[in-house]
N, C-alpha and C positions, 0 to 999 in steps of 0.2 A: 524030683529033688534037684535037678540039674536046672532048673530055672530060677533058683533060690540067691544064686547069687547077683543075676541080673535085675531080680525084681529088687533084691536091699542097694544094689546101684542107683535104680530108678527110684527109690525113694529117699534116697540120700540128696539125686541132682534135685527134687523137688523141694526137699527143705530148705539146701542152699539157695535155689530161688525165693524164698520169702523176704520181704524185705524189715526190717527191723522199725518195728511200729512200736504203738505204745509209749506206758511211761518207762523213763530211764531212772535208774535206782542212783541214788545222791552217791554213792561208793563208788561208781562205774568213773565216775568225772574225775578223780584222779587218779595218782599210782598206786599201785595196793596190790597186793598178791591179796587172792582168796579162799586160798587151797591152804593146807598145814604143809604138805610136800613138794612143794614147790619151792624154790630154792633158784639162787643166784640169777636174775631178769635182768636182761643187759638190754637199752634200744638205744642204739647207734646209729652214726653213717657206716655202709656196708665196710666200706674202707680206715675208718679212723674209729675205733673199737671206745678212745677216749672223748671219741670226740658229742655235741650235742645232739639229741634226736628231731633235727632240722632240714628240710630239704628244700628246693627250686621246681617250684611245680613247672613241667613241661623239659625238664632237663635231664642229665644222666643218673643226676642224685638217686639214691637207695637207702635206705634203713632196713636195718637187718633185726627182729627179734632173737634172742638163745635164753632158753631157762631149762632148766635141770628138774626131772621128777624122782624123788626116790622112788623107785620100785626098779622091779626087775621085769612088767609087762606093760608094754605098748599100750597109750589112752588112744580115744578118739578126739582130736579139739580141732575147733572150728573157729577163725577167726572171721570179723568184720570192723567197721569203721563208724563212727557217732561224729560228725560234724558239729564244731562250737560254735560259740560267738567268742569274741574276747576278753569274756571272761571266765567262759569255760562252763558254759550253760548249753545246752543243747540249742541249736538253731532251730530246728524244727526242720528243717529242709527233709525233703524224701531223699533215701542213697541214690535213687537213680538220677538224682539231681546233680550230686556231686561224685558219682564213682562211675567209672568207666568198667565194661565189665560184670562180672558175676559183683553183685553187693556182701558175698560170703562165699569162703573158700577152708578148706582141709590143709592143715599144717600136715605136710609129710615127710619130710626132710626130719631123722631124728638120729643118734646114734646111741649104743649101750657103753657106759664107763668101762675102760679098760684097767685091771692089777687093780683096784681099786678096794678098801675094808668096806667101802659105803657101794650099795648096788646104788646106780640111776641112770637114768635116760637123758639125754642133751638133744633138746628140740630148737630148732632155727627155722628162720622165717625172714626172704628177703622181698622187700617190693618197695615201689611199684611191682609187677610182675605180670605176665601173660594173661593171668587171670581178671585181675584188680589196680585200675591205676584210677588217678586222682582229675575230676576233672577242674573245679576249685581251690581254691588259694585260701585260709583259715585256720583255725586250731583243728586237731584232731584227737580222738579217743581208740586204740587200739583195743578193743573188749577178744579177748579168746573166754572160750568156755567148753565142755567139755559134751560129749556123746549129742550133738545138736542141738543143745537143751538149753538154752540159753538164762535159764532158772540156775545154772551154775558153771557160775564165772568162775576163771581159773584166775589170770589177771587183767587189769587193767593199764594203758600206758600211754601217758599223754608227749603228744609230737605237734609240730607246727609245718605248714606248706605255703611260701612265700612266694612271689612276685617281684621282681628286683625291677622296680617302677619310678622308684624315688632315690635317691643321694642322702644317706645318714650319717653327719660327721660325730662322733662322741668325744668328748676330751674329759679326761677323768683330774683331779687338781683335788687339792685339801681345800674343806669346806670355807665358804666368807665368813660363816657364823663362828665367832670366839671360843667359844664354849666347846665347840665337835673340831676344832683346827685339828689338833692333834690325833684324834681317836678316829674322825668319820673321811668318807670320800665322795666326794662331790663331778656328779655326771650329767655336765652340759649335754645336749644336745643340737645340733642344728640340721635342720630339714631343706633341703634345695626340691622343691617339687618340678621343676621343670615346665616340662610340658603337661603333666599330669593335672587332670582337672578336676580341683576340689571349689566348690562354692562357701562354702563356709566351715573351714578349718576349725575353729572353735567348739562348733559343734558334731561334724562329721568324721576328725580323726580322733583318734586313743591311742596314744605312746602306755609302752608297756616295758620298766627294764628289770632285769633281775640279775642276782647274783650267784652265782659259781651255781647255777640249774637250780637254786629252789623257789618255790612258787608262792611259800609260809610268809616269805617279807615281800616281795615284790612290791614296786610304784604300778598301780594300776591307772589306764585311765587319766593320763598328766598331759596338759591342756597347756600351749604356745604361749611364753610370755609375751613376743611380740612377733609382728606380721609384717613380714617387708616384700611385698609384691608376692613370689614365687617361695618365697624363707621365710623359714619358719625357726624362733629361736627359744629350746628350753633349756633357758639359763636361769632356774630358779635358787634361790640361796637356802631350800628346806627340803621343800616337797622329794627333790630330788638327790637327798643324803643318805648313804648308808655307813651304818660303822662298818669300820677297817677290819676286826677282830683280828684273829692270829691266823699265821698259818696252821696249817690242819695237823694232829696229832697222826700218827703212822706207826704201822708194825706191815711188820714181813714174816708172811708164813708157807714162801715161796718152796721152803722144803721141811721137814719135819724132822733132819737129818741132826741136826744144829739149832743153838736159840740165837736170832738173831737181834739186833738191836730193839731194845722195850720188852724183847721176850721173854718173860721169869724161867718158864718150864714148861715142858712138851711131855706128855704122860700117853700111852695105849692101852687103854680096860674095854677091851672088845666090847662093842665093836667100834668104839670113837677113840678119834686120837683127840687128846685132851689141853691144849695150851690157856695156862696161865700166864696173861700179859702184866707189866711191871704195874705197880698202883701207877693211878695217872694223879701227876701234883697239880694245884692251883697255879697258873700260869697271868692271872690277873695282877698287874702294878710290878712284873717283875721284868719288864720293858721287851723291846721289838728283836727276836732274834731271828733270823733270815733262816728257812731250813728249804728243801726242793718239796714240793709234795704236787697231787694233783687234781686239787681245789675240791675234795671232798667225795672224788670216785675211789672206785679199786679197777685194778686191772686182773683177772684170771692168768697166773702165772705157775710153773711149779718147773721145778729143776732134775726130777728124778723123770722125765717124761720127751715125749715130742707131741703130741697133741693136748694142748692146757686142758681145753673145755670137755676131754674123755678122761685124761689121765689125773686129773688132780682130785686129789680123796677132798672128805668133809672133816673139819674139825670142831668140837665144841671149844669157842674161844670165851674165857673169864675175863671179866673190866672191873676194874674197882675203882674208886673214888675215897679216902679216908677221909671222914669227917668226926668230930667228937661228940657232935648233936645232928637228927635229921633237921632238916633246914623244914621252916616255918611257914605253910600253905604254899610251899612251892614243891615242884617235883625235877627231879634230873634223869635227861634222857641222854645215849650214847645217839646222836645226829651224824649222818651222811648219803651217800648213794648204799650205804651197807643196809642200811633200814628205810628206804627209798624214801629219806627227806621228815619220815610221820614220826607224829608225836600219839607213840600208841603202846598199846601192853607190850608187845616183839621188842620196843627201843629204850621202857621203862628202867630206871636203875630200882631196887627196891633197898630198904636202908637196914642193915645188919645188929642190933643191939648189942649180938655176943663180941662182934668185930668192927663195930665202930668205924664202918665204911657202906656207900654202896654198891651193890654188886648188879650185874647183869652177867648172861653166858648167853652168845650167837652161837648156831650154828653157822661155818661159814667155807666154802671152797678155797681152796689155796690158793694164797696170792700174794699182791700190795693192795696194801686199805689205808683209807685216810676218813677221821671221824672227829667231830668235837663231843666236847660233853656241852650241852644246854641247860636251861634252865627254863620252867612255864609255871606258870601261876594261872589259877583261873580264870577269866574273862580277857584273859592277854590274846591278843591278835597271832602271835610270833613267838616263835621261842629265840631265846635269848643266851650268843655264846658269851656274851662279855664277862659275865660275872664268877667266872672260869677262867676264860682264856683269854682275858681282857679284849684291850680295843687298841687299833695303833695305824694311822694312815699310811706307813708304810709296808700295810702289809701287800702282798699280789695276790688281786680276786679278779674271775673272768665276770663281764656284763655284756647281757645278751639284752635287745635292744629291739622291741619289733614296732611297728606301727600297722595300727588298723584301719581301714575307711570304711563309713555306712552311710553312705547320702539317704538322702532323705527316702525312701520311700523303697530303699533296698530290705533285701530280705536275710541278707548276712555279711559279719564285717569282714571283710576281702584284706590279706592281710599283703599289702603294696611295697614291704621294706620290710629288711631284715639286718642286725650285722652283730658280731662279737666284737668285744673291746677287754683289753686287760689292762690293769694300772700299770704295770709295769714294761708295756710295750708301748707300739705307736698310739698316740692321743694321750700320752702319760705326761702330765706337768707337774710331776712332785721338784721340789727346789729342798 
């Protein structure tokens, strides 16, 4: 029996050696929890907790996984890496193509919730790392799953690994089109390649920009209005518009002590602590008012504590919406990094007759949240905050900005450029 433990070693390092073949399931390719117990997924840079899950391939950059299991026993999970293309399709590449290192590794880094009504475990995960680092530049896919079984996924978490190859200027400015002046925002682009050698621009790069992290509207794919030697200029008057909307709605449930601002009522019926947030009002045509928020995350916070990601309990939080009738082949969803961006049963409002609103209840860890209410209709591309929270050029959204290259006869888009831009900072021409 004293060999027993050596022999489940030796078939553990042999699993981790397999490399991740086959087909990849349509779920895996973006963010999603896959577990019911799985709770609050953060991927950041190690160091900027708010910051995007973006790195510098061949540099000091780090991303750090943390999510939370209710239970009170330790899982087994196994994380590895799916290489894209730029749109978030599998490349087809083999790991050992682009990973340096084992292609799969064991998350062990976990800790047990302290004082806490809710038992769970807080897992972390930083890398690159000794184990797994990157040899290619492109989109990625973080897949964990559980007891090496790759048949069950825990989650999924898409990240990008860039190349700082190119010169990306952005200037953000109210749209030339009449009609979006006031409500949209308009994000020139200019590209200085250098020395970098593209033969034909047209066809071989794909600018890619999105707003405050989500993926649901994104410009995918936006092709150089004009070519001046080594410059590349996307100064288009449409392609490259998004509305303003509002800033992000916000509650603080940094402690359970007190109701803070938007907070109706805080209630404890073992074993959940129970917050009721204020109804959220119609915020469309009642014009642009400036609040701080931070563009659609939460930050893990709590004040009765010193370690957040141990010490902060779970609470079921209430959202309502009052309306007099449900709205007509449309649905309203609670949107942000709280329900990682999806339009799905977890984010659905559903419509009350007896109370003439609707409701949703998150579970969710203590902290600062920021969320909109949307809107989707069936065969819509995007959900839709305006019709809610209306639309206003002056609002401050971050745009993240990448660029892709595939020459001809490559095998994956190498992502050469990367950069963040906020309206409200440098490259801002509102007047």
């Amino acid at each position: 029996m004293r060999f027993l433990p050596v022999i489940t070693a030796f078939l553990a390092w042999g699993i981790l050696c397999i490399p991740l073949t086959g087909q990849v399931s349509p779920e895996w390719l973006e963010d999603r929890i896959h577990r019911d117990n799985i709770h609050t997924v953060i991927l950041s840079p190690a160091d900027r907790e708010l910051g995007y899950p973006v790195m510098e391939l061949g540099s000091s950059d780090r991303l750090t996984l943390k999510f939370d299991e209710l239970t009170d026993q330790p899982g087994t999970y196994t994380y590895t890496f799916i290489h894209c293309d730029a749109y978030w399709q599998p490349s087809g590449l083999s790991p050992y193509e682009f990973l340096d290192g084992f292609t799969e590794d064991q998350i062990q880094d976990y800790r047990f919730s302290f004082n806490t009504t809710v038992d769970y475990i807080h897992y972390s995960l930083t890398f690159p790392n000794e184990q797994i680092d990157f040899r290619l530049s492109g989109n990625y896919i973080l897949l964990v799953y559980q007891d090496y079984d790759r048949s069950k996924p825990v989650l999924t978490r898409r990240f990008s690994v860039y190349e700082n190859l190119v010169q990306i200027s952005p200037e953000i400015k109210p749209p030339v089109l009449t009609e979006l002046n006031r409500s949209g925002q308009e994000i020139d682009v200019q590209v200085n390649l250098g020395s970098y050698p593209v033969r034909d621009p047209m066809d071989e790069l794909h600018l890619v920009i999105r707003q405050n992290g989500r993926w649901d509207n994104a410009v995918m794919g936006l092709k150089p209005l004009f070519i001046r030697g080594s410059s590349l200029s996307y100064d288009h008057n449409n392609e490259n518009v998004f509305p303003g909307i509002n800033e992000f709605r916000y509650f603080d449930i940094r402690s359970f002590r007190y109701q803070s601002e938007y907070v109706r009522n805080i209630d404890y019926r073992a074993p959940w602590y129970y917050v009721e947030l204020a109804p959220c009002r119609e915020r469309a045509g009642k014009g642009y008012f400036s609040d701080p928020e931070i563009n659609g995350k939460f930050s893990i916070e709590v004040q009765e504590g010193h370690h957040p990601h141990t010490d902060a309990d779970y609470a079921r939080v209430f959202f309502s919406y009052p309306a007099a009738f449900p709205f007509r082949n449309t649905d309203l969803f609670v949107m942000g990094n709280l329900t990682d961006w999806q339009l799905s049963k977890r984010s659905k409002m559903v419509y009350s007759e007896s109370r003439n609103q609707y409701e949703l209840t998150l579970l969710l860890k203590q902290g600062y949240y920021n969320y909109w209410l949307v809107t989707w209709s069936p065969g819509e591309r995007s959900a839709d905050p305006s019709p809610i929270e209306g639309s206003y050029y002056e609002t401050e959204n971050d745009y993240q900005i990448y660029l892709y290259h595939r020459p001809s006869g490559a095998r994956y888009d190498r992502l050469i450029g990367y950069t963040l831009a906020n309206s409200q900072g440098p490259g801002r021409n509102f007047r």
